[in-house]
C-alpha positions as CSV (number, residue, x, y, z in Angstrom):
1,X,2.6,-10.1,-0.9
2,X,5.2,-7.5,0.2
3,X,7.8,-10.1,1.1
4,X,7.4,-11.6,-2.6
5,X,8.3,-8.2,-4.3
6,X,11.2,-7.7,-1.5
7,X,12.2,-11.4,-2.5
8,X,12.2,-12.1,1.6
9,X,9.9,-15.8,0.4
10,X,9.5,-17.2,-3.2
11,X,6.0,-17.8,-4.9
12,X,5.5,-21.5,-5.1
13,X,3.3,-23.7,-8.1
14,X,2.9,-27.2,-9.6
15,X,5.6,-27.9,-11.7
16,X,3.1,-30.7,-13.2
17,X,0.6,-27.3,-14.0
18,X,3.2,-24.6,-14.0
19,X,1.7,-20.7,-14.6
20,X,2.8,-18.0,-16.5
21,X,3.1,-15.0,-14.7
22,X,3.7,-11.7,-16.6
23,X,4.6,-8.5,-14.9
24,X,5.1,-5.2,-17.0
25,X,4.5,-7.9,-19.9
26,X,7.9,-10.2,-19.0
27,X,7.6,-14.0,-18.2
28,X,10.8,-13.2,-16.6
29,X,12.5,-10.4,-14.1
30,X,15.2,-9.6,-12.2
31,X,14.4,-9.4,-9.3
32,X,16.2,-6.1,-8.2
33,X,14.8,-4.4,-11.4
34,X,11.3,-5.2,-10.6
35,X,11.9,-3.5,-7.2
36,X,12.9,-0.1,-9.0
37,X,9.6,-0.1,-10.7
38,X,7.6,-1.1,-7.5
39,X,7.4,1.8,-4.3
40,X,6.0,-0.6,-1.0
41,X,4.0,1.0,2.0
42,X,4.4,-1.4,5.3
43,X,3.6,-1.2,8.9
44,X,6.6,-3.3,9.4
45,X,8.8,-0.9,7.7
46,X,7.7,1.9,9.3
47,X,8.1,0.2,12.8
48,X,11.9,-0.4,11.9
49,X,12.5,3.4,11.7
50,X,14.6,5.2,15.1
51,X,12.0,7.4,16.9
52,X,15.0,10.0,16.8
53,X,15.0,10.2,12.6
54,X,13.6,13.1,11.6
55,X,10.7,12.7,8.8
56,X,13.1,14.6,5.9
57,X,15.8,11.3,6.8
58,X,12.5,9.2,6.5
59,X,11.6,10.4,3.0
60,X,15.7,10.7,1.5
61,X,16.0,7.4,3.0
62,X,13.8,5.8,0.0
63,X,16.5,6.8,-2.6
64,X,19.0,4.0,-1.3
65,X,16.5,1.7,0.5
66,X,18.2,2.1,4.0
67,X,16.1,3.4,7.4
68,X,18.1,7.0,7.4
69,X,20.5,8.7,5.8
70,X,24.1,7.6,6.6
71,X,27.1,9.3,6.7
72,X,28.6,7.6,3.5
73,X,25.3,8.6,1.4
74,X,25.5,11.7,-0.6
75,X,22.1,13.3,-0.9
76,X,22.0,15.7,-4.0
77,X,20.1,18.6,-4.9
78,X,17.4,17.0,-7.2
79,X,17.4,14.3,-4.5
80,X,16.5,17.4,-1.8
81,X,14.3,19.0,-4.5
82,X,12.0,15.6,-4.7
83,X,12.2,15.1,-0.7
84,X,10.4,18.5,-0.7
85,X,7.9,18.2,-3.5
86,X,7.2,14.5,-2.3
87,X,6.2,15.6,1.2
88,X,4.3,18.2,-0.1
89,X,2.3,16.0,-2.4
90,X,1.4,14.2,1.4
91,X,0.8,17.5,3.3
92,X,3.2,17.1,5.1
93,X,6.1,19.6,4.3
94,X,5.5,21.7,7.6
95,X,7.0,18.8,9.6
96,X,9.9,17.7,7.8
97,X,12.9,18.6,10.4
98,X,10.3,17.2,13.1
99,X,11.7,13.4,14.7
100,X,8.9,10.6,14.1
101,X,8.4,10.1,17.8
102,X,6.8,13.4,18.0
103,X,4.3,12.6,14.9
104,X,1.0,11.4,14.9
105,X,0.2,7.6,13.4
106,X,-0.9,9.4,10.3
107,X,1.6,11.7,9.5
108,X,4.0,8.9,9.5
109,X,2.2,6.8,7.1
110,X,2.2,9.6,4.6
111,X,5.9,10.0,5.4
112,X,6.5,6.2,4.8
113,X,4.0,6.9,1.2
114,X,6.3,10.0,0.4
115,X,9.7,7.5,0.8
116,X,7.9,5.2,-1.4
117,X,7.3,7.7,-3.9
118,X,10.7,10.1,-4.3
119,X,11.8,7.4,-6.8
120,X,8.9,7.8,-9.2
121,X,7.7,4.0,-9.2
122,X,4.6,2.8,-11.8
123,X,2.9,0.9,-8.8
124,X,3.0,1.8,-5.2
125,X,2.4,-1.7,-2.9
126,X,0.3,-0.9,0.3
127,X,0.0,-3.4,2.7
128,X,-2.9,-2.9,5.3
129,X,-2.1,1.0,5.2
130,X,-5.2,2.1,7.1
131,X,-4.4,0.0,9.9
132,X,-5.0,2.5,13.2
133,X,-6.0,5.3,11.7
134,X,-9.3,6.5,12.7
135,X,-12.3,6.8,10.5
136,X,-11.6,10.4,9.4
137,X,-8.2,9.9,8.6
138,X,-9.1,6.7,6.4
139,X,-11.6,8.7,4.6
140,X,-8.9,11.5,3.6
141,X,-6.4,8.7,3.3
142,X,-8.6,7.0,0.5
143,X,-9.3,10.3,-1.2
144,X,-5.3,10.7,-1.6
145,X,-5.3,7.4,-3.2
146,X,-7.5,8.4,-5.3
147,X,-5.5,11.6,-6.4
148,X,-2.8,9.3,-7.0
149,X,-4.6,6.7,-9.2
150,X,-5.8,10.2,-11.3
151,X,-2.2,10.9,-11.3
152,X,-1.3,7.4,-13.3
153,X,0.5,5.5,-10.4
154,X,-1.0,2.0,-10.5
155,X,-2.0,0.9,-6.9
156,X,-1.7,-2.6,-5.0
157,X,-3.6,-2.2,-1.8
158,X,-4.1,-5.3,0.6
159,X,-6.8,-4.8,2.8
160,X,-9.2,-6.9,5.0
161,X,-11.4,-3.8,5.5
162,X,-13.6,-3.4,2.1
163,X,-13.7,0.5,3.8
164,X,-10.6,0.9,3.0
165,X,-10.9,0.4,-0.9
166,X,-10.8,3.3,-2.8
167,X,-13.4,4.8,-4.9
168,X,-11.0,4.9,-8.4
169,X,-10.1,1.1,-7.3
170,X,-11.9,-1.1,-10.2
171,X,-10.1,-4.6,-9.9
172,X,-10.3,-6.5,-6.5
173,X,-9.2,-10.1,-5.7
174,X,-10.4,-11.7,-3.1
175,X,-8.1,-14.4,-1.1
176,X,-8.5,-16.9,1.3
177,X,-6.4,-19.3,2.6
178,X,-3.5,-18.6,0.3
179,X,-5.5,-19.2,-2.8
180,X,-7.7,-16.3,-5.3
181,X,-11.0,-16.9,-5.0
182,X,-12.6,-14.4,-7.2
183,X,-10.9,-11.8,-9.5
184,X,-12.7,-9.3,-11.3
185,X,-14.4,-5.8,-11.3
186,X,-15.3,-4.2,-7.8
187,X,-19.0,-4.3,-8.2
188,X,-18.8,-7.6,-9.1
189,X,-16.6,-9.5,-6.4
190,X,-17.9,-7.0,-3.7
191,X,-21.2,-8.4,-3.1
192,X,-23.2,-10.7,-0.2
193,X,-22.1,-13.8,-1.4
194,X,-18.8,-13.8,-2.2
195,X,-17.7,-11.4,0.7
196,X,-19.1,-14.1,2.9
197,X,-17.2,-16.6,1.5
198,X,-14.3,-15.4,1.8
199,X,-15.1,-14.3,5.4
200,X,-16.8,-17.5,6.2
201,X,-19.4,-15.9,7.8
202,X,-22.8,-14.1,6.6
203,X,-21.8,-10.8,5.5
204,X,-23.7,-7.7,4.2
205,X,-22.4,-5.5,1.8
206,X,-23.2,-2.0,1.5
207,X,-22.1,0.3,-1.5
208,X,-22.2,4.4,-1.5
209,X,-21.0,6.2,-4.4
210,X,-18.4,3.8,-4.9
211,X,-17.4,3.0,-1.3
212,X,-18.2,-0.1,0.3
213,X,-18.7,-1.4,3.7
214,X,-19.6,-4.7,5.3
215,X,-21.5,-5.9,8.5
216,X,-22.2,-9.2,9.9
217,X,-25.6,-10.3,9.8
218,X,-27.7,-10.2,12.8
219,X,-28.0,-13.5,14.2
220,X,-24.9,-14.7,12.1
221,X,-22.8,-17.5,13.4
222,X,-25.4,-18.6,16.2
């Protein structure tokens, strides 16, 4: 998904059936304009970054889409001023001179959310953005989603952990294989049957107050 928006691979289709697909209600983008509306969250990102960069370089960094802040970028005052109010937004604002090596796993990920952010974008792309973070921080990590759905940023998670989802999170589309196979509300796609298909194994799915989890079946798979 990520490497679509970054235009790394290109969507294929059937010329014989070709599809229509609108974004921001276009048949047809740019590509680099569709980027400036579109903020994206990635572990492989984040992996790219010099242990030495401090998390303020992280953040700046977003405004020209480059893993620090060179020498030849000039970093204004409103661009400071968002760096600030950005990190705060994430809690993290104590810690901004501090170098990533010397950050937890979950400080950094609401670094690399704060970088996606200081350019204001309608919908902020996470891809697998729980991935090794421990139950509580998943829990306080979905409730900041949450604030930011409130706050009218649109949000494209990608997730193999139904956990992960959530609570404001209506729409899910389940995938397998390359191909959707069911699109719809969450309390609809979310349930026994089609989270086992997708999984291919038998699945049991659990809602609470909005959040779900799933478990394999006892005796599954033997």
């Amino acid at each position: 998904m990520t490497k679509l928006f970054t235009g790394e691979i290109l969507p294929y289709y059937d010329e014989a059936e070709p599809a229509t697909l609108r974004i921001f209600g276009n048949d047809k983008w740019d590509l680099f304009q569709l980027r400036s509306k579109f903020g994206i969250v990635s572990m492989d990102l984040q992996s790219r970054f010099d242990e030495s960069t401090s998390i303020y370089e992280v953040i700046c960094s977003g405004f020209f889409s480059s893993l620090d802040v060179y020498r030849d970028k000039v970093v204004t005052e409103r661009m400071r001023s968002k760096v600030v109010s950005c990190a705060r937004l994430m809690g993290i604002d104590d810690i901004l001179l501090r170098p990533i090596g010397a950050v937890s796993l979950g400080e950094m990920r609401r670094a690399m959310i704060a970088r996606a952010l200081v350019l204001e974008p309608e919908i902020l792309l996470l891809d697998e953005p729980m991935t090794g973070l421990d139950i509580v921080m998943r829990s306080k990590f979905r409730m900041m989603f949450d604030h930011l759905i409130e706050a009218g940023i649109t949000l494209i998670m990608i997730t193999h952990d139904l956990l992960d989802i959530p609570v404001s999170v209506r729409r899910v589309i389940a995938m397998k294989d390359g191909s959707i196979l069911y699109d719809g509300p969450k309390n609809i796609v979310l349930n026994d049957d089609r989270v086992s298909e997708v999984f291919g194994e038998s699945i049991k799915v659990i809602e609470d107050k909005g959040t779900y989890q799933m478990y394999i079946r006892e005796g599954a798979g033997q």
